[in-house]
C-alpha positions in Angstrom: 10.5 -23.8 -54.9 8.9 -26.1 -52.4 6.9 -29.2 -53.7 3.1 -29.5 -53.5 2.2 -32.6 -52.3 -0.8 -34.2 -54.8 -3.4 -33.9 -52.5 -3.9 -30.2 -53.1 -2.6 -29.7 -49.4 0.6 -27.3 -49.1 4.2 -28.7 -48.1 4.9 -28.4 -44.6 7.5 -25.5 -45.6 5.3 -23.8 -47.4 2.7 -24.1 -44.3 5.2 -23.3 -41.7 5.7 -19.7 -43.3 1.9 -19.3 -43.9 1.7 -20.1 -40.3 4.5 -18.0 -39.5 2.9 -14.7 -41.3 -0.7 -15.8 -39.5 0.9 -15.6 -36.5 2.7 -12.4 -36.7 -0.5 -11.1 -38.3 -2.7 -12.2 -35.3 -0.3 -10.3 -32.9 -0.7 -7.0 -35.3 -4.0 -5.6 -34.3 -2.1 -2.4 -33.6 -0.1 -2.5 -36.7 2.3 0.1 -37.4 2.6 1.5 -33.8 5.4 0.6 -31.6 3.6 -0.5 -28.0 0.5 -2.1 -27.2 0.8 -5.4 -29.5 1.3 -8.5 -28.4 4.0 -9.4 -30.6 6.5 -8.1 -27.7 5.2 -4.1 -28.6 7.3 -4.9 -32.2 4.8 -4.1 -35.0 4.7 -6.4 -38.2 5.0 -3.2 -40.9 6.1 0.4 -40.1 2.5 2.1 -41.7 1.5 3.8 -38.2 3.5 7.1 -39.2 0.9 7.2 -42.4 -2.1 7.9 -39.7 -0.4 10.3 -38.4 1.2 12.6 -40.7 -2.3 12.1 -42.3 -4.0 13.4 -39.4 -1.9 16.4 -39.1 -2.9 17.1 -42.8 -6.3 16.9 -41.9 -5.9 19.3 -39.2 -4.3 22.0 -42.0 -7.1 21.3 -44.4 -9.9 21.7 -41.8 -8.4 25.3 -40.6 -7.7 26.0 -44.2 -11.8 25.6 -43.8 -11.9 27.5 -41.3 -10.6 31.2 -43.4 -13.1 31.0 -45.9 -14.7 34.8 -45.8 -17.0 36.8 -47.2 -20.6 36.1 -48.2 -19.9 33.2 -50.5 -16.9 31.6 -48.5 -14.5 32.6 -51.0 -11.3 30.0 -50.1 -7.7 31.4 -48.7 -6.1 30.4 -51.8 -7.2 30.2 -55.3 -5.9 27.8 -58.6 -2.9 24.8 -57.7 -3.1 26.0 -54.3 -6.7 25.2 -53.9 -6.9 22.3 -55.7 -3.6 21.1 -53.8 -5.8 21.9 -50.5 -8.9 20.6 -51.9 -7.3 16.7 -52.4 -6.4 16.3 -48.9 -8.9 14.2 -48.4 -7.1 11.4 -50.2 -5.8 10.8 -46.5 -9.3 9.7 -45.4 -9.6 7.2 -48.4 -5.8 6.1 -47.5 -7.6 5.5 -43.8 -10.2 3.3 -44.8 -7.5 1.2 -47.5 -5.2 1.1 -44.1 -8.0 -0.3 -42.2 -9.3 -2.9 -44.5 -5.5 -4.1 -44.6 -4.9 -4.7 -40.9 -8.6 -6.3 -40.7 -8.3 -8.4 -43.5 -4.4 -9.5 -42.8 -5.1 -12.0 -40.2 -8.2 -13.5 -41.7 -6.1 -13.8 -44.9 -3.2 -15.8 -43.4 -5.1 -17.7 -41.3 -7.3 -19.0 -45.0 -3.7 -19.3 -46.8 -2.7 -21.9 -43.9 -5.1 -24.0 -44.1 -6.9 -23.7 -40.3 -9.2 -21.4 -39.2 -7.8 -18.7 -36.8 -9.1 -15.9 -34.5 -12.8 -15.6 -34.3 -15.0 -13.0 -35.3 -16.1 -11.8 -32.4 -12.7 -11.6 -30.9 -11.4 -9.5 -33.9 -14.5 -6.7 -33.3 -13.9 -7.1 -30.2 -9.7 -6.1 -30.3 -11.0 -3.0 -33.2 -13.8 -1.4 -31.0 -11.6 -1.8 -28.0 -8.8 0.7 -29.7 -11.2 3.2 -31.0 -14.3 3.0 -28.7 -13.0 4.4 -25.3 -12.1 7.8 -26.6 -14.8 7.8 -29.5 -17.6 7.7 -27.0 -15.6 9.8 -24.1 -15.4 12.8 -26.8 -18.3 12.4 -28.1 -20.4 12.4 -24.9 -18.0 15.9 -24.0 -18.7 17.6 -26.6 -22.2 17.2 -27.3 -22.9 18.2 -23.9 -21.3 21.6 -24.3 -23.3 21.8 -27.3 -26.1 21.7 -26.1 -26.2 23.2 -22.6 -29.9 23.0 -22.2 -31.4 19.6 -21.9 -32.8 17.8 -23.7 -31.0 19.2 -26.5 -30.4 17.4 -29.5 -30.6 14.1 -28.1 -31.4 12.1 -31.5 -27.7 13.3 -32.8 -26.1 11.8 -29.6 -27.9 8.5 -30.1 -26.9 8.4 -33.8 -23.1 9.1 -32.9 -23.1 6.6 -30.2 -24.4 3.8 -32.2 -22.4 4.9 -35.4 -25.3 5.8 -37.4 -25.3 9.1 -37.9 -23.9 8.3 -41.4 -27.8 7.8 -42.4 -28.8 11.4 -41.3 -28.6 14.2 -43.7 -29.1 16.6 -40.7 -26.3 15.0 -37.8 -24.1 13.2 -39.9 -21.4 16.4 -39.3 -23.5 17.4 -36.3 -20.9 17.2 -32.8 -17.7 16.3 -34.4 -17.5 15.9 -38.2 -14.5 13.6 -38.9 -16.4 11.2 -36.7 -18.3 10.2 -40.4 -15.3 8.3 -41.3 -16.0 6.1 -38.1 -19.1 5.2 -38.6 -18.2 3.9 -41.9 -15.6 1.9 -40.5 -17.7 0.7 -38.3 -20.1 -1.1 -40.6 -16.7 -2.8 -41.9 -15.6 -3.9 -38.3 -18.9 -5.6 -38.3 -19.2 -7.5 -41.7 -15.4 -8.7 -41.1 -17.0 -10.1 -37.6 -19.7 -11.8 -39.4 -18.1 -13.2 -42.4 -14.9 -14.8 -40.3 -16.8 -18.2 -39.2 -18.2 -18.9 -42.8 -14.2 -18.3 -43.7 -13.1 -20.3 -41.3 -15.8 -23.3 -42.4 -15.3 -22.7 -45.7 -11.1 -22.7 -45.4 -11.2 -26.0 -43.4 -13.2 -27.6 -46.4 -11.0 -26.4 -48.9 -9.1 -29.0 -51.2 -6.2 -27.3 -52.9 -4.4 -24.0 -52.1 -6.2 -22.1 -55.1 -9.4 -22.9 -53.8 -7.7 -21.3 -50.4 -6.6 -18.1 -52.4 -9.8 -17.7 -54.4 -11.8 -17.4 -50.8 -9.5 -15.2 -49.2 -10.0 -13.1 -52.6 -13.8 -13.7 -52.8 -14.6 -10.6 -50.3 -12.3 -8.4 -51.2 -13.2 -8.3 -54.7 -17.1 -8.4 -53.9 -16.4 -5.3 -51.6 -14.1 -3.6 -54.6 -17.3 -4.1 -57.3 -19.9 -3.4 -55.1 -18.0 0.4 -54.3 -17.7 0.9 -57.6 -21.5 0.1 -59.2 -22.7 2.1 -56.1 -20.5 5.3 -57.3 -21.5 4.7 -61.1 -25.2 4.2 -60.0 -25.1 7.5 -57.6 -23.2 9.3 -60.4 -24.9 7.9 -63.7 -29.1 7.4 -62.4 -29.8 8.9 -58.7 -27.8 12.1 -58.5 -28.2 13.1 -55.5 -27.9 16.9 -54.9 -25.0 17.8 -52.7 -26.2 18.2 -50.0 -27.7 14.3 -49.9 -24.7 13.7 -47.5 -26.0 10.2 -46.3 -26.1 9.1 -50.4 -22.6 10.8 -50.7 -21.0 9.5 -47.9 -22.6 6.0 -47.1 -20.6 3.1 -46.3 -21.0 1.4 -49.6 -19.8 4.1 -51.5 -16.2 3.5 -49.2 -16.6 -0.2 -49.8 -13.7 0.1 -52.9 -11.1 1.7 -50.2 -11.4 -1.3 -48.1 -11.6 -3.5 -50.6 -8.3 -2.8 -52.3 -7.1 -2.9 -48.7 -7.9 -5.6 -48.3 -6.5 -7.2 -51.6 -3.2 -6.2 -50.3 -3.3 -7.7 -47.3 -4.1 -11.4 -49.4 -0.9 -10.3 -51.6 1.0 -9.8 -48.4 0.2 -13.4 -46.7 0.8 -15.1 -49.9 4.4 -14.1 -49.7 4.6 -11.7 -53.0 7.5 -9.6 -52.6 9.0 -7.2 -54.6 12.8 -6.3 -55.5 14.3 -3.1 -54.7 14.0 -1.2 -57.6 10.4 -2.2 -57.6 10.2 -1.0 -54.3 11.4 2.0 -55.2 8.7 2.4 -58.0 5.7 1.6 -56.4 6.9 4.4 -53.6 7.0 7.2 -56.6 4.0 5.7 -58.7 1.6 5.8 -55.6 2.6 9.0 -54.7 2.7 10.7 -57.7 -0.6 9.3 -58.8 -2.0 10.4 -55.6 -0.5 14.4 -56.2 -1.6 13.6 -60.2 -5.1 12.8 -59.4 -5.8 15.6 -56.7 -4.6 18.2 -59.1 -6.8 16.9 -62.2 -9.9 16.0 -59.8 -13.3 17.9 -60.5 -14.5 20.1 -57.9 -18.5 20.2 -56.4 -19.6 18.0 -58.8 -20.6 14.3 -58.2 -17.8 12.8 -60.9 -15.5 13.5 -58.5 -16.3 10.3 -56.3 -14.7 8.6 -59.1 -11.3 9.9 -57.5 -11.6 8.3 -54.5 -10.8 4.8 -55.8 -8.3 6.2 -57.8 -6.8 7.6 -54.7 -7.3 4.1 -52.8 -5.5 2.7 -56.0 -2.5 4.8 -55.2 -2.2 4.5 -51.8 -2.4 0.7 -52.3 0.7 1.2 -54.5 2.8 3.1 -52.1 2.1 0.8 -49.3 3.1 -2.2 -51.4 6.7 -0.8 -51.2 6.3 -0.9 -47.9 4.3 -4.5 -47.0 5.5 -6.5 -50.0 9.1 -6.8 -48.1 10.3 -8.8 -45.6 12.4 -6.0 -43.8 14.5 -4.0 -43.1 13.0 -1.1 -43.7 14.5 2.4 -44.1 15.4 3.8 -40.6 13.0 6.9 -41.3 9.9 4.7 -41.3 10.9 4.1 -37.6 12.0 7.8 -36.9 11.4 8.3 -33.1 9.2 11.8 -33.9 7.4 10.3 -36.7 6.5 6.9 -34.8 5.3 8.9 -31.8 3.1 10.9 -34.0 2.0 8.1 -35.8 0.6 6.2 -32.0 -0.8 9.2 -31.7 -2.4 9.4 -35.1 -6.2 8.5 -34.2 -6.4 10.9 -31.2 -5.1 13.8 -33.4 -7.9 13.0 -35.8 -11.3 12.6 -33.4 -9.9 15.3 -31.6 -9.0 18.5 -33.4 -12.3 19.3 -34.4 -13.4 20.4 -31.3 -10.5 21.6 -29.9 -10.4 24.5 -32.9 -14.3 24.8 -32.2 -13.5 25.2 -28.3 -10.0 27.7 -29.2 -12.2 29.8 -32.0 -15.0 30.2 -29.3 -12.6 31.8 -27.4 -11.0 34.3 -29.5 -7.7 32.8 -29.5 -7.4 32.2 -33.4 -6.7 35.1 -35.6 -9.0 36.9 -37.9 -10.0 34.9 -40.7 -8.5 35.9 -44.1 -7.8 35.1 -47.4 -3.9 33.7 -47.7 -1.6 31.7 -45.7 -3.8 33.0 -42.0 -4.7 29.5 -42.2 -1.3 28.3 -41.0 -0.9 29.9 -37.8 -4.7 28.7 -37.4 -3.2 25.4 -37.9 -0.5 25.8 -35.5 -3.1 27.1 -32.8 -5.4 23.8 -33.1 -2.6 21.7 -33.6 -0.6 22.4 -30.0 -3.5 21.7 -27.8 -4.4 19.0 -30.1 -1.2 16.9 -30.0 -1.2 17.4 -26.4 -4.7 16.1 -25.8 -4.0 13.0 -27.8 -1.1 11.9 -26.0 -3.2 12.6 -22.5 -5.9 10.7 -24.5 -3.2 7.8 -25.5 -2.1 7.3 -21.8 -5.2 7.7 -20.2 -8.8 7.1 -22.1 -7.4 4.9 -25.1 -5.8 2.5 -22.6 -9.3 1.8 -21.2 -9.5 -0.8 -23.7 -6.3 -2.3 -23.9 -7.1 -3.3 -20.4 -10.3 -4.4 -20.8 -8.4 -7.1 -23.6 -5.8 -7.6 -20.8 -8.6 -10.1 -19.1 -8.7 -12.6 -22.3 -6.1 -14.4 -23.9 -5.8 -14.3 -27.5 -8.5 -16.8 -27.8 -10.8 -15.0 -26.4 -11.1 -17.0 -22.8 -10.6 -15.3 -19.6 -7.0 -14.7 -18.8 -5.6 -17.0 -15.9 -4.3 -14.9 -13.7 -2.5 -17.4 -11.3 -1.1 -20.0 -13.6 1.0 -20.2 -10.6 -1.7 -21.9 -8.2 -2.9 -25.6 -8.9 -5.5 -26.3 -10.7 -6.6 -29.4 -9.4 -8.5 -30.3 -6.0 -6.7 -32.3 -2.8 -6.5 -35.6 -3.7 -8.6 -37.8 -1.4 -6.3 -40.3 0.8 -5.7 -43.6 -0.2 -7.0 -46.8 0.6 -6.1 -48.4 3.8 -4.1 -44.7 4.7 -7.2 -43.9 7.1 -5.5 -46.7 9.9 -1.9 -45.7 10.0 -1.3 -43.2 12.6 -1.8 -39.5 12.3 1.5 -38.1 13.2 1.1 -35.2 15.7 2.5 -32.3 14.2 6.0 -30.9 14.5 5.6 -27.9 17.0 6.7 -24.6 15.3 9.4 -21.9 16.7 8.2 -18.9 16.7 10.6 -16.2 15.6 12.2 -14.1 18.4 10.2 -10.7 18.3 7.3 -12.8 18.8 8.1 -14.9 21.5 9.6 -11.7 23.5 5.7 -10.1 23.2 4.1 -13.2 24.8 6.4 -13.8 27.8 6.0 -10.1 28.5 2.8 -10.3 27.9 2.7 -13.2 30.3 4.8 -11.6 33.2 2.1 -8.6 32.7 -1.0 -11.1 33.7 1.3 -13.1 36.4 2.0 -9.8 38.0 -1.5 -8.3 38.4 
């Protein structure tokens, strides 16, 4: 172990690998995908397959959805099978516990070392630039085929522009439902934004390393409680019926999935790492806490919020035998097909909503019934899906990426000709105004050239 100087300040080893894992962090914004970072398109952890095998669960759930028949909606499959189906949504909770992770990491590293790092405005900047192009470009689409007839419904596309629509009981599903999650995230993006210069203040005035670690902690942990009383209040005193969905799915009721996200990212930067076998454990815990809790969860009833911390919990677990190593990972976290899927995670999940909406509306889904119809339903939505994300991914996603292209990763406009001085002709000097000018050297000009003018020449002469 490296020796801590008395002055509470950290050895320079200790700071050069704090610095080290701030820097890497900084260059993660896209974390988990295998292009469009600046760390040389080489991402810090391999967790970008997770959004998208998560998406293409989503997708199944949603057309298993979409079979319910019969007066009362009676589901495709009944007992393990439903409840299996029902706890898909763990994948949202692991979304929000993935992106309090890669918001908090840099912020996190950069209060470990000591110096304040990239600014909040920069860092909202870098998250609304990845999700905002194709967020507004669908949502725009599809609410005008919605609503044909203007004016329509134009209160729901001004909620789901500015990402409030989570306050509306009436259009917080209204144009594209999975958009909610969004507009949760969204308030987090935010709060991050605002709380990164009191960090930063706060880390430059720190005196000891704990003091360092307790206020990269302090957030976190006020984000974790805060979740929790809100789900103990909304379950215990308001009970809200079910159909309350702004009370059910506000922000503050998520605020536990970022939280522990972001707990793991402080773990991360502070250099915990685990052995192989406990690798290995954490893997099978998380997972098999995840499967245990979505088979033993209530159904339509409000104690059932209560498992999506638990689920947060777990996923927080089977990432940690992913983040809590220094590499190299196993090869099938980098699988060619599941990293591809993974980049294209985010498109997947805004846009397969509409797309069965738009494939149903024209008859090209079969008859809804009770069993496994819901696969091939999947298989329908998911084709035209896939392929409209990776349109989406080379086209309307990289609106944003260019947009960041003009700063440099402190947030001043890029210099584009680094090549070109920067400073002005220097006057001449004194006394240099008397010497001669020296008449300057006449130039050849190049053959072609010369050959046009004489003929040109002999053209005049002659007429």
């Amino acid at each position: 172990m490296s020796e801590q100087p008395t002055n509470g300040a950290p050895s320079r080893a200790a700071l050069t690998g704090v610095t080290g894992t701030f820097e890497k962090a900084s260059a993660s914004a896209g974390i988990g995908k295998t292009r469009g970072t600046s760390g040389g398109g080489r991402a810090m952890y391999p967790l970008g397959w997770l959004r998208g095998v998560a998406a293409l669960l989503v997708v199944i759930v949603h057309a298993y959805m979409w079979n319910r028949t019969g007066p009362f909606g009676t589901w495709p499959y009944d007992g393990v099978g439903h409840q299996l189906m029902y706890g898909v949504d763990l994948f949202v909770d692991m979304f929000f516990v993935l992106s309090g992770f890669v918001m908090w990491l840099p912020l996190a590293a950069a209060a470990l070392s000591g110096k304040p790092g990239r600014g909040g405005a920069l860092t909202l900047a870098k998250r609304l630039a990845r999700v905002l192009p194709l967020y507004w470009v669908l949502t725009i689409i599809v609410w005008a085929w919605s609503n044909p007839n203007l004016p329509g419904h134009w209160e729901d596309l001004v909620l789901h522009l500015t990402f409030t629509h989570v306050y509306s009981d009436q259009y917080i599903f209204w144009t594209n439902g999975p958009a909610w999650t969004l507009a949760v995230e969204f308030h987090f993006y935010v709060l991050i934004a605002l709380v990164t210069p009191l960090m930063h203040r706060a880390v430059v005035k720190a005196r000891s390393k704990d003091e360092r670690v307790a206020l990269a902690l302090g957030v976190p942990l006020v984000l974790t409680v805060t979740g929790l009383v809100y789900i103990a209040w909304l379950t215990q005193i308001a009970r809200p019926a079910t159909t309350d969905w702004s009370m059910i799915f506000s922000p503050i009721g998520k605020a536990t999935d970022f939280g522990i996200g972001m707990l793991l990212a402080v773990f991360t930067v502070a250099g915990v790492k685990l052995s192989r076998p406990a690798r290995a454990a954490c893997a099978i815990v998380g997972a098999g806490s995840a499967l245990a809790l979505a088979l033993a969860r209530p159904i339509d009833t409000l104690q059932q919020e209560w498992w999506h911390p638990g689920y947060a919990i777990a996923v927080a677990v089977f990432m940690a035998s992913i983040v809590l190593h220094a590499g190299p990972w196993p090869r099938i976290l980098s699988w060619g097909p599941l990293a591809w899927i993974g980049g294209l995670g985010y498109g997947i999940y805004l846009i397969h909503e509409p797309v069965m909406r738009w494939v149903g509306s024209m008859g090209l889904l079969p008859e809804k019934a009770p069993g496994h119809v819901f696969w091939i339903t999947s298989i329908c939505v998911a084709v035209p899906t896939i392929a409209l994300a990776w349109v989406s991914a080379n086209t309307v996603e990289l609106i944003g990426e260019k947009l960041l292209a003009t700063v440099d990763r402190n947030g001043r406009p890029r210099n584009y000709y680094p090549h070109l001085p920067d400073e002005a002709p220097r006057p001449p000097r004194r006394g240099a105004a008397d010497a001669p000018v020296p008449s300057p050297r006449p130039r050849r000009l190049p053959a072609l050239a010369r050959s046009v003018l004489e003929r040109s020449a002999l053209a005049r002469s002659g007429s």
